[in-house]
C-alpha positions in Angstrom: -18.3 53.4 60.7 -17.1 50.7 58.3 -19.3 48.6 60.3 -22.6 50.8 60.0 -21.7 50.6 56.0 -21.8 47.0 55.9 -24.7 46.6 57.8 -26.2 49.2 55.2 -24.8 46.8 52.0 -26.3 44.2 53.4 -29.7 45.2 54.1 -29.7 46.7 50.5 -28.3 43.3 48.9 -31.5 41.2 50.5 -33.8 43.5 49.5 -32.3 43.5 46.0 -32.5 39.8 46.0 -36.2 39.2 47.4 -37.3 41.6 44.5 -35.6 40.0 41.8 -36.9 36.4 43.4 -40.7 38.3 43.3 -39.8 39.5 39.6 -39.1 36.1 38.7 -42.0 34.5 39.8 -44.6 36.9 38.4 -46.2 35.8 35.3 -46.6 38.2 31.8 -50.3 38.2 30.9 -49.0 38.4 27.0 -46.7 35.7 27.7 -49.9 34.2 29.1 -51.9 35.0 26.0 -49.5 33.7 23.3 -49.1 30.0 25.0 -53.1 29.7 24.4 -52.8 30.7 21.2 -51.7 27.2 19.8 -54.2 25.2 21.3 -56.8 28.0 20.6 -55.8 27.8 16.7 -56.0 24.0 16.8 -59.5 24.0 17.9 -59.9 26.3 14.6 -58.1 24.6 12.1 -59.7 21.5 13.4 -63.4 23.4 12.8 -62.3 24.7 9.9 -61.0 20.9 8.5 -64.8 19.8 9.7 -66.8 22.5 8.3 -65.2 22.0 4.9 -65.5 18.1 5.0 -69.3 18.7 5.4 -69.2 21.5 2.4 -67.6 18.6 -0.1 -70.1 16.0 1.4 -73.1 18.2 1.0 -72.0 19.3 -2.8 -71.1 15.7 -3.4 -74.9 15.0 -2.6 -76.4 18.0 -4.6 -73.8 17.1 -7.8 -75.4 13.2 -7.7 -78.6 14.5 -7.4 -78.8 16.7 -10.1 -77.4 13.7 -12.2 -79.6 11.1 -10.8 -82.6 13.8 -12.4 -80.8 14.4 -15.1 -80.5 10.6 -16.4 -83.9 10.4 -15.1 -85.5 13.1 -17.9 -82.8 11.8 -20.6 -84.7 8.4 -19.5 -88.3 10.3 -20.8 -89.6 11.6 -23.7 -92.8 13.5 -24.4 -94.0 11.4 -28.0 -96.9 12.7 -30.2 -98.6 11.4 -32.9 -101.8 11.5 -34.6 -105.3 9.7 -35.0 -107.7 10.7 -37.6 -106.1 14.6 -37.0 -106.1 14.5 -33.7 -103.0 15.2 -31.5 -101.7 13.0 -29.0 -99.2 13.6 -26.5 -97.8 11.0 -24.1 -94.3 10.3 -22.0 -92.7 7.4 -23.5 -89.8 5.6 -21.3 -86.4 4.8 -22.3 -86.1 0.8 -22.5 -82.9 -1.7 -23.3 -83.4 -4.6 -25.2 -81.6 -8.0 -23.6 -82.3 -9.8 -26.7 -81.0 -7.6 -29.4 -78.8 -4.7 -29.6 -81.1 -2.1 -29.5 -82.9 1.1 -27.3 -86.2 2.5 -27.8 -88.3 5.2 -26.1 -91.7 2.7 -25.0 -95.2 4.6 -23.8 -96.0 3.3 -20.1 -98.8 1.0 -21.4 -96.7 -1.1 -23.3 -93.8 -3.5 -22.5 -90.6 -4.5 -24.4 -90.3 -8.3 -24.1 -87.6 -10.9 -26.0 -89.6 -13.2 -28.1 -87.0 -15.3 -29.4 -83.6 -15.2 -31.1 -83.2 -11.3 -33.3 -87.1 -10.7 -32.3 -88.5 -8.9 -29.7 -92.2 -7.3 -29.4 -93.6 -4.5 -27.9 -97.0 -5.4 -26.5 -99.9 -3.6 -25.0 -99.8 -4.2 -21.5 -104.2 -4.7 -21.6 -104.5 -6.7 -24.9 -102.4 -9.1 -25.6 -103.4 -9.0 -28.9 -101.9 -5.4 -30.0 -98.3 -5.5 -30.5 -95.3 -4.4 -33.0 -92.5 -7.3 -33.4 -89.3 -6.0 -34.0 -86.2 -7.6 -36.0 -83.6 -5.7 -36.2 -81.2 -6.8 -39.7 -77.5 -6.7 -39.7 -76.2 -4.0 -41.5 -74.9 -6.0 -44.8 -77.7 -7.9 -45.1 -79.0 -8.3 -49.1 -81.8 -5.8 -48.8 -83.0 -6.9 -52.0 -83.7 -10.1 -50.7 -85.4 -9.3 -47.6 -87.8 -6.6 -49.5 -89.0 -9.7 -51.8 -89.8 -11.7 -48.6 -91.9 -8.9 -47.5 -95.6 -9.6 -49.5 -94.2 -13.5 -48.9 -95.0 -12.8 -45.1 -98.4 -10.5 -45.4 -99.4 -13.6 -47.7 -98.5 -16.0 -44.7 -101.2 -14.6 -42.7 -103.7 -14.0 -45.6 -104.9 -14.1 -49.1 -106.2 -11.2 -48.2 -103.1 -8.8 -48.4 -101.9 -5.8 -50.3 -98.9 -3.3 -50.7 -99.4 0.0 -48.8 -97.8 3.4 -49.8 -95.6 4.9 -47.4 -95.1 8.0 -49.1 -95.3 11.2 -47.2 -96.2 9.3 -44.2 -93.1 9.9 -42.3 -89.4 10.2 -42.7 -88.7 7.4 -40.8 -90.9 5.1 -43.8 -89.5 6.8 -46.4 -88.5 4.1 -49.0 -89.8 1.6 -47.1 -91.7 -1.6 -47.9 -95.1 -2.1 -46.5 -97.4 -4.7 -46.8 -100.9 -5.7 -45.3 -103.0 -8.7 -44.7 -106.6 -9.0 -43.1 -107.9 -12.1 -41.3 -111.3 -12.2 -39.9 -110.4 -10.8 -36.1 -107.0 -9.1 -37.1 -104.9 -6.8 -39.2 -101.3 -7.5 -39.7 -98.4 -5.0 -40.8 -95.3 -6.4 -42.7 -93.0 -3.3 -42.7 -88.9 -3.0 -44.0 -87.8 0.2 -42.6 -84.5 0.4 -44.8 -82.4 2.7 -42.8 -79.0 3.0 -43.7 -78.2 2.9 -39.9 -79.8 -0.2 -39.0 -82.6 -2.0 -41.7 -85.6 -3.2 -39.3 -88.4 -5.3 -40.0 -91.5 -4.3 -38.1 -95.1 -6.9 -37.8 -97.3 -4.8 -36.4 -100.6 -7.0 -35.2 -103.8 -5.2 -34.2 -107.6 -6.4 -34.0 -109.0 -6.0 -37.4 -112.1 -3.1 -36.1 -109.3 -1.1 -34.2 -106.0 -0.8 -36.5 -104.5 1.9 -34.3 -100.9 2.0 -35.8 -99.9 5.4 -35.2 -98.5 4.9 -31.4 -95.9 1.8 -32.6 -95.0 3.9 -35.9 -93.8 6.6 -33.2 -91.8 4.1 -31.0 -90.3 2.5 -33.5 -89.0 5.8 -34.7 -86.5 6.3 -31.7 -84.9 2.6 -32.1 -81.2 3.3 -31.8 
């Protein structure tokens, strides 16, 4: 009897011990699930990490090319003026002197060019003859002086030469002192703006049958 029990015992034990060993090697499916879920995440994070880097790149582009067209259109300017009443409109392009401390908005068919020392001149790209010297004064200078030099330098180029009135021609010649002389080919325009900001002198030099002095008058209104 005691012998049939053990036999019993042990046949029980075995199986016991082949179904825990079967337990053991059986793998959990969530088990499973949750060790992918690192390397699943990584792949994400790193998508993530690469989808944003190419967000900031592409708004870093957009951002410097809005500013690239917005220096471009603060480097334009639409000027008008007029000639014998009629209205003129034409894009005018920001320019640097190198010669003197100065900016000024310049039409497309003229150039600003340094002349020499304190003097540069804006000159029509298709006649050389047509151009507007500028001088720009330092800002203590003896005004008083420089406005009695004025006829002095219309006489220079002529005899022929006379004071012109400025008044209610613009605001940027108000109070200024203008002076003209006549050759046989050419007119010549001895002008002292006297700005408070910055007194210029401006020789504006045309052929005599074709004064057209509305266009420089206009430039030399946006000299900063």
């Amino acid at each position: 009897m005691k012998k049939g029990i053990r036999l019993i015992m042990t046949v029980l034990f075995g199986v016991l011990l082949l179904g825990g060993c079967g337990t053991a090697e059986q793998v959990d499916p969530i088990e499973e699930s949750r060790g992918s879920q690192p390397q699943e995440k990584q792949t994400q994070d790193g998508e993530s990490a690469e989808s944003s880097s190419n967000d900031q790149q592409e708004e870093q582009k957009d951002n410097e090319e809005q500013m690239d067209q917005s220096e471009e259109k603060s480097n334009e300017k639409k000027l008008t003026y007029r000639i014998e009443g009629e209205l003129y409109e034409e894009t005018a392009f920001l320019r640097k002197s190198d010669n003197q401390n100065f900016s000024m908005y310049i039409y497309d068919k003229y150039e600003l060019e340094a002349e020499e020392p304190r003097k540069d001149v804006v000159i029509s790209k298709e006649d050389g003859n047509v151009f507007m010297r500028i001088e720009v004064l330092p800002t203590d200078v003896d005004l008083s002086k420089v406005e009695a030099d004025i006829p002095m330098r219309a006489k220079a180029v002529s005899d022929e030469y006379f004071h012109n009135e400025t008044a209610l021609m613009s605001d940027f010649l108000e109070g200024s002192v203008w002076y003209k002389a006549y050759t046989e080919k050419f007119a010549v325009s001895v002008i002292l703006v006297k700005s408070k900001e910055q007194p210029i002198i401006l020789t504006i030099h045309t052929p005599r049958e074709k004064e057209v002095l509305p266009p420089f008058i206009v430039m030399a209104e946006t000299i900063k």
